[in-house]
C-alpha positions as CSV (number, residue, x, y, z in Angstrom):
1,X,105.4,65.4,159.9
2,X,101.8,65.1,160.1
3,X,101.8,68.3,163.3
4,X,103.1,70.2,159.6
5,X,100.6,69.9,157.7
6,X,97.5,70.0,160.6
7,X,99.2,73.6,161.4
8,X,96.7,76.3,160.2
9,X,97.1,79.3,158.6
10,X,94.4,81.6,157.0
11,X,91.8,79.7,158.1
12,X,93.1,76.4,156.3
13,X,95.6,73.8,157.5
14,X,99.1,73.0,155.4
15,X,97.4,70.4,154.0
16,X,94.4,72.0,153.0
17,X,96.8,74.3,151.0
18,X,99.0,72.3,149.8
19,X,95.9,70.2,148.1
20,X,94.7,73.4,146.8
21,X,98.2,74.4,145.5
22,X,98.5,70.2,144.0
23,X,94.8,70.9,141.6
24,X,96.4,74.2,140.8
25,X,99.8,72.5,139.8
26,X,97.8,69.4,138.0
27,X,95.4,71.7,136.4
28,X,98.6,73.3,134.0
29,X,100.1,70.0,133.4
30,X,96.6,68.6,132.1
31,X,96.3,72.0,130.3
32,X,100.1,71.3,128.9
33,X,99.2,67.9,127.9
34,X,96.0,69.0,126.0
35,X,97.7,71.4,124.0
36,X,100.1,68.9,123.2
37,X,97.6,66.3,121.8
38,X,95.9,68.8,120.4
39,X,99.1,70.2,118.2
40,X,101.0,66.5,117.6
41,X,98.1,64.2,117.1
42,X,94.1,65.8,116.8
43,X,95.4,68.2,114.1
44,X,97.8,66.0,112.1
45,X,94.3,63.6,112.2
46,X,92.3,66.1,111.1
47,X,95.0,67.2,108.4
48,X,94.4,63.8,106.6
49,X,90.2,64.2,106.2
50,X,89.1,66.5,103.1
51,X,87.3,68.8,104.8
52,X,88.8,72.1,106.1
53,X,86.1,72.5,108.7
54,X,87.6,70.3,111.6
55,X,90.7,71.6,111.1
56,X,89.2,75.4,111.6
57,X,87.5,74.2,114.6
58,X,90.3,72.4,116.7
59,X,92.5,75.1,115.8
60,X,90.1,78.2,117.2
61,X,88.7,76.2,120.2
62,X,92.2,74.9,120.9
63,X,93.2,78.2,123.5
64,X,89.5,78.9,124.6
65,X,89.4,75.8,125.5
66,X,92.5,75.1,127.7
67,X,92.0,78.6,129.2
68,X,88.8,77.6,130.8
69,X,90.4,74.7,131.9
70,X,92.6,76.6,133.8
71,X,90.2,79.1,135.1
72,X,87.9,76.0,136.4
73,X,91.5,74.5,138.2
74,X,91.4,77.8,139.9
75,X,87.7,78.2,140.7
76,X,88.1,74.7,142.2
77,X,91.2,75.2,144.3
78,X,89.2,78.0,145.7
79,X,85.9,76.7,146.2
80,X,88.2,73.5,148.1
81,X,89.4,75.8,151.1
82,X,87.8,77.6,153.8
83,X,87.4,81.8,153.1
84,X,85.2,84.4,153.9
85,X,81.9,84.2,152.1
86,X,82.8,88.0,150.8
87,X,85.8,86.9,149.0
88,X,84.1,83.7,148.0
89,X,81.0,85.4,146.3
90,X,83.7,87.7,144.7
91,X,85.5,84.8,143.4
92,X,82.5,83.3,141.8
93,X,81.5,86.5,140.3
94,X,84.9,86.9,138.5
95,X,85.0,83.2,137.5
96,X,81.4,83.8,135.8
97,X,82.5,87.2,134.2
98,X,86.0,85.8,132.9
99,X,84.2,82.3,131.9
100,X,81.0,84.1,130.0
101,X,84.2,86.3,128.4
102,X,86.3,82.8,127.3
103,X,83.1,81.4,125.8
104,X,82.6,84.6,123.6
105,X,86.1,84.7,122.8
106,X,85.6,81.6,121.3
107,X,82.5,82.1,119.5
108,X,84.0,85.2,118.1
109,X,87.0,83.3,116.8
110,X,84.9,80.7,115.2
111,X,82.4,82.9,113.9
112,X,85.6,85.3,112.9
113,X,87.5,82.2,111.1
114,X,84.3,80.5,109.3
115,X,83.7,84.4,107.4
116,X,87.2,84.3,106.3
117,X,87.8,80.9,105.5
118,X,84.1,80.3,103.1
119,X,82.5,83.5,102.5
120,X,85.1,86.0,101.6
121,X,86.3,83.7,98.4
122,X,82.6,83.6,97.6
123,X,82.8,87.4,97.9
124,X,85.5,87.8,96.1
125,X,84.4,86.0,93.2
126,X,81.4,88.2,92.6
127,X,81.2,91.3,90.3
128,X,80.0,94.1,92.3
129,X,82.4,95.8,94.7
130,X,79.7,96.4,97.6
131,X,80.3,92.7,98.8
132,X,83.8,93.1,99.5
133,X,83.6,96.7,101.1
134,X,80.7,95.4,103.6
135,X,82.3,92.1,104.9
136,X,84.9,93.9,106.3
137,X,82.0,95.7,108.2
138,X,80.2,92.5,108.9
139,X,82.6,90.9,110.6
140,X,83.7,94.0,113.0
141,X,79.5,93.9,113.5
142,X,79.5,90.4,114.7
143,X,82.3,91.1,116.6
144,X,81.2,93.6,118.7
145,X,77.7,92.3,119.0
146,X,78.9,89.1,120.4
147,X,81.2,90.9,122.7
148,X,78.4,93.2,123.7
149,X,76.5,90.3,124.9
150,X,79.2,88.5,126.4
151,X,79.2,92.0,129.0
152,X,75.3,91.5,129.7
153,X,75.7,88.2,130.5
154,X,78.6,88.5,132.3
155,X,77.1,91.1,134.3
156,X,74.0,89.4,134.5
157,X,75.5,86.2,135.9
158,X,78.1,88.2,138.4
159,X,74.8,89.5,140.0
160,X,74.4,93.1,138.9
161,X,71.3,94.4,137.8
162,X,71.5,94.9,134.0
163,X,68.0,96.4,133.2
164,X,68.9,99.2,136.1
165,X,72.1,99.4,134.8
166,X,70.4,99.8,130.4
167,X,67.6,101.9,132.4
168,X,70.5,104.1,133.8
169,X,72.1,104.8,130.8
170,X,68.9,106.1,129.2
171,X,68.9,109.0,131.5
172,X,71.9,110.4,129.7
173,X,70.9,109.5,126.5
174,X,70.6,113.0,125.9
175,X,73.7,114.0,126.7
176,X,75.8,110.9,125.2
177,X,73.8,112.1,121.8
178,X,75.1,115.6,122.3
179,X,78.2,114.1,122.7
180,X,78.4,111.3,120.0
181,X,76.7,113.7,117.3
182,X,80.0,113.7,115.2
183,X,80.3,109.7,115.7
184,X,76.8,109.7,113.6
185,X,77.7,111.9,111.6
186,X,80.3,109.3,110.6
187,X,78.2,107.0,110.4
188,X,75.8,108.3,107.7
189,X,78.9,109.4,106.2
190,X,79.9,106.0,105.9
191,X,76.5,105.0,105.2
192,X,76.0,107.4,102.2
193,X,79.7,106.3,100.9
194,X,78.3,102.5,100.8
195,X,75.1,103.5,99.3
196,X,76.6,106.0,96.2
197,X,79.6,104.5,96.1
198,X,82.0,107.7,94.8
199,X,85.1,105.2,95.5
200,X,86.1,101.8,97.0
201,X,89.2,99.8,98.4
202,X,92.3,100.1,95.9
203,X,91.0,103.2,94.1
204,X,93.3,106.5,94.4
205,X,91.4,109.5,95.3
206,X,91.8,113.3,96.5
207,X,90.0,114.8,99.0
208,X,90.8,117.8,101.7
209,X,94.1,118.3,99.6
210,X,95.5,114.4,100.4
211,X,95.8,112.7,97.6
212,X,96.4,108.6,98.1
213,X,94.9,105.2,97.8
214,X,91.8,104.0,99.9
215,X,93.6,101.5,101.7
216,X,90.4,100.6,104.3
217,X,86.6,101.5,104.9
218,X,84.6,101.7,107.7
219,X,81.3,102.9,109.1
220,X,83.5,106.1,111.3
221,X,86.1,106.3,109.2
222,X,88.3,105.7,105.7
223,X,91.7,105.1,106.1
224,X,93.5,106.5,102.9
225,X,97.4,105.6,101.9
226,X,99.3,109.1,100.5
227,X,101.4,108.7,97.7
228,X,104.1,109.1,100.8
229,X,103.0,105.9,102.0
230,X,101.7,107.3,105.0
231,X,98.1,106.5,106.5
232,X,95.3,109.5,106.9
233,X,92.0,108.8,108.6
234,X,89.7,110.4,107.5
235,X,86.5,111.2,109.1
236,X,83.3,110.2,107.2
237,X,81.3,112.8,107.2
238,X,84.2,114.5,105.3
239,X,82.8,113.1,102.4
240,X,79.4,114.3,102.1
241,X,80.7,117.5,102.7
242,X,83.7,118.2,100.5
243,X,84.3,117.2,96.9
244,X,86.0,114.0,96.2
245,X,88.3,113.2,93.1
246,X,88.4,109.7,92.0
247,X,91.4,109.5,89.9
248,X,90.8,105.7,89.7
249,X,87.6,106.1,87.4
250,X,89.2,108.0,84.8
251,X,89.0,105.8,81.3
252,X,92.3,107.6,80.1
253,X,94.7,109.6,80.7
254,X,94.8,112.8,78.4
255,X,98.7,114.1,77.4
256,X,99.1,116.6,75.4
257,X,102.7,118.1,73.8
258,X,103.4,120.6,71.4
259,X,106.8,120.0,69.5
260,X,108.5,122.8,67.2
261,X,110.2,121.6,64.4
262,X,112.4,125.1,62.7
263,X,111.5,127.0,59.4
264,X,113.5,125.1,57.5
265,X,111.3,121.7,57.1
266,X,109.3,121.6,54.4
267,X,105.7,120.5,53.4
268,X,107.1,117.0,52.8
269,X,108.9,117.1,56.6
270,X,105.4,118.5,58.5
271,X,103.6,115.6,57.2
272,X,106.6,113.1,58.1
273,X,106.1,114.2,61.6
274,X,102.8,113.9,61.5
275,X,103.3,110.4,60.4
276,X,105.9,109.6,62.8
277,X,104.1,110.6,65.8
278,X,100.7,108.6,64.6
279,X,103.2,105.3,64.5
280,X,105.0,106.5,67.6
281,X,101.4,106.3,69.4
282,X,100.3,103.2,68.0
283,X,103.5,101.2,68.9
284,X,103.4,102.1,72.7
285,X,101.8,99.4,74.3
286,X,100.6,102.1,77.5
287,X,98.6,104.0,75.3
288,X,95.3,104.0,73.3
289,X,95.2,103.9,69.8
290,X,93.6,106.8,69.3
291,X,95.0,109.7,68.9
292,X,95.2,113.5,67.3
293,X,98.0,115.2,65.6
294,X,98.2,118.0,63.0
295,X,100.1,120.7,62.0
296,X,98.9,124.0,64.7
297,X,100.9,127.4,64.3
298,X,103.2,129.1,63.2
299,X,105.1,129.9,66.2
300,X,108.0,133.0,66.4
301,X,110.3,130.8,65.8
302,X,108.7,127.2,65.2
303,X,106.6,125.2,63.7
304,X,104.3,123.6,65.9
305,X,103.0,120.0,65.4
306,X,100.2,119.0,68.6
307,X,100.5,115.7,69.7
308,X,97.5,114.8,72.3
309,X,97.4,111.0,73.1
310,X,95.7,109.0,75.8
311,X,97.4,106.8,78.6
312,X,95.5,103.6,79.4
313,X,94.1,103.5,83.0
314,X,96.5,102.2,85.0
315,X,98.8,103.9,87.6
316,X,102.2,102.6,86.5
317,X,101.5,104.0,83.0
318,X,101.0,107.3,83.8
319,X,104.7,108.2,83.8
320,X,105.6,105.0,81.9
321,X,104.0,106.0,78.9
322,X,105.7,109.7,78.8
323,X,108.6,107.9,79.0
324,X,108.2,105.9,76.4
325,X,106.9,108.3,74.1
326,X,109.4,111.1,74.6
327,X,112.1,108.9,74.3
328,X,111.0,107.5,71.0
329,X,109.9,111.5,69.4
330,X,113.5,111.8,70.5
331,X,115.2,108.7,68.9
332,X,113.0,108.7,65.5
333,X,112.8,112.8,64.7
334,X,116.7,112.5,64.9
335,X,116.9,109.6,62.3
336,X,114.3,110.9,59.8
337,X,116.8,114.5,60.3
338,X,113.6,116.3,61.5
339,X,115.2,119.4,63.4
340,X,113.5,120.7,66.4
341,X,113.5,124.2,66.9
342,X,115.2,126.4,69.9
343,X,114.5,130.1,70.6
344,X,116.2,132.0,68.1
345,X,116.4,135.8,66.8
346,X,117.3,137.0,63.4
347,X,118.7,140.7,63.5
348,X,119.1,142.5,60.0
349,X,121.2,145.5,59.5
350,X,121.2,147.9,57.2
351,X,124.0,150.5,56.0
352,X,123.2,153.9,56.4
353,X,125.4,155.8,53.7
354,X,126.8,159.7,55.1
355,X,125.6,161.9,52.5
């Protein structure tokens, strides 16, 4: 049994493998293990304590943290047999690229978590809107700042040159502007939309003919949800370039209907309506108070009473309250036997005698 495992292959005996193959093995059950503690007894601890901090921080360390177990049971396995010092510098270089990448990965999901978990109530409960449209943008900052780091160190530790590389990539700088001149364009777009504020999250808007709900912001791009319920992404440089509706900012709603009552009615009826309408308004809880009704024109073959009224500012009501109104014109000009008037022609004739 022993001739087995002295028998060589690649440079390392059976044994030397199989060792390698046993850290490899042992290095998933400890991972296993520590996932398992972690899950049915560190978090149900941590559970129990008032603060929500510790239970953030075993819960976003928790993968990082097994996975770079795992990646050091590998590195050791390797670094245990005999290879080639090219395929051993290359597996040191990708353990310090892929380990400088798990440590971001957790900072970002630490940093990530903490933003969400205590400053976005604390943005939430403030007045202004510029707060809640820039944390969004804050966090997708850290983000990639962190991970942009994470490459330079990466790099830096795996042995490449990072100034040569930075100094390279100032050569084209040139032509990458040329290039990228629409990505800053979208960014002073989204820059300018920040800074003047012509809309924000939640607010319906048209623009370029779509005509939707800005469902996200960002510093390349707005992402707007059509009345379809599909998503357009729309470029922001659109916006200092085009004229924007914001239907969202309107205070009211102005409606205005005309409604012909026939020749009939008398003085006594006109001002009826006119009364009617005014109590109509008043007891329809989607509209303002305020609003104007008189007697207009004498129409070919009506007499017009205008009814403009204003719908409070809020989506539902703008075809809740027509609803509601039309409904009830219908149901009280009926009762109070207040004919309306159709399109109608008198024709008169007149004898003509033979002589």
């Amino acid at each position: 049994m022993s001739e087995f495992f002295e028998k060589t292959f690649y440079g390392n005996t059976v044994a030397e493998w199989s060792i390698a193959l046993l850290i490899i093995v042992g290095t998933f059950i400890l991972a296993k293990a520590i996932y398992w503690l972690s899950g049915n007894i560190i978090k149900k601890v941590t559970k129990k304590t008032k603060s929500k901090l510790d239970d953030l921080i075993i819960d976003k360390i928790e993968e990082p943290v097994i996975l770079a177990l795992v990646l050091g049971g590998f590195w050791y396995a390797i670094s245990y047999l005999n290879v080639s010092e090219g395929f051993a510098g290359f597996a040191d270089k990708a353990f310090y690229v892929a380990f400088t990448f798990d440590v971001s990965w957790l900072v970002v999901r630490l940093v990530d978590s903490v933003l969400v978990e205590y400053l976005s109530p604390l943005v939430k409960k403030t007045k202004g809107n510029l707060d809640d449209q820039l944390l969004p943008i804050i966090r997708k900052s850290l983000k990639a700042t962190i991970w942009a780091v994470a490459v330079i160190v990466g790099l830096n530790n795996a042995g490449y040159d990072v100034g040569a590389l930075l100094a390279g990539l100032g050569l084209g700088g040139l032509a990458f502007a040329m290039a990228a001149k629409d990505s800053v364009a979208n960014l002073f777009g989204g820059i300018t939309v920040f800074m003047d504020k012509p809309f924000k999250i939640g607010d319906r808007i048209v623009i370029d003919g779509y005509d939707g709900t800005v469902s996200d912001m960002g510093l390349r791009s707005t992402k707007l949800r059509t009345l379809a319920g599909r998503i357009v992404t729309i470029p922001n440089k659109n916006f200092t370039e085009k004229y924007i509706e914001n239907i969202s900012s309107e205070p009211s709603r102005k409606m205005s209907i005309t409604i012909g009552l026939t020749y009939d009615m008398t003085t006594e009826d006109i001002n009826k309506g006119i009364e009617l309408l005014k109590e109509i308004n008043k007891q329809c809880d989607y509209t303002l108070d305020d609003c104007v009704v008189y007697f207009a024109s004498f129409g070919d073959f009506s007499m017009n009473l205008s009814f403009t009224y204003f719908i409070k500012s809020k989506p539902d009501f703008w075809f809740l309250a027509p609803n509601e109104i039309n409904l009830r014109i219908l149901q009280k000009f009926n009762d109070a036997g207040l004919e309306f008037a159709f399109p109608t022609q008198t024709i008169l004739t007149q004898e003509i005698k033979a002589n």
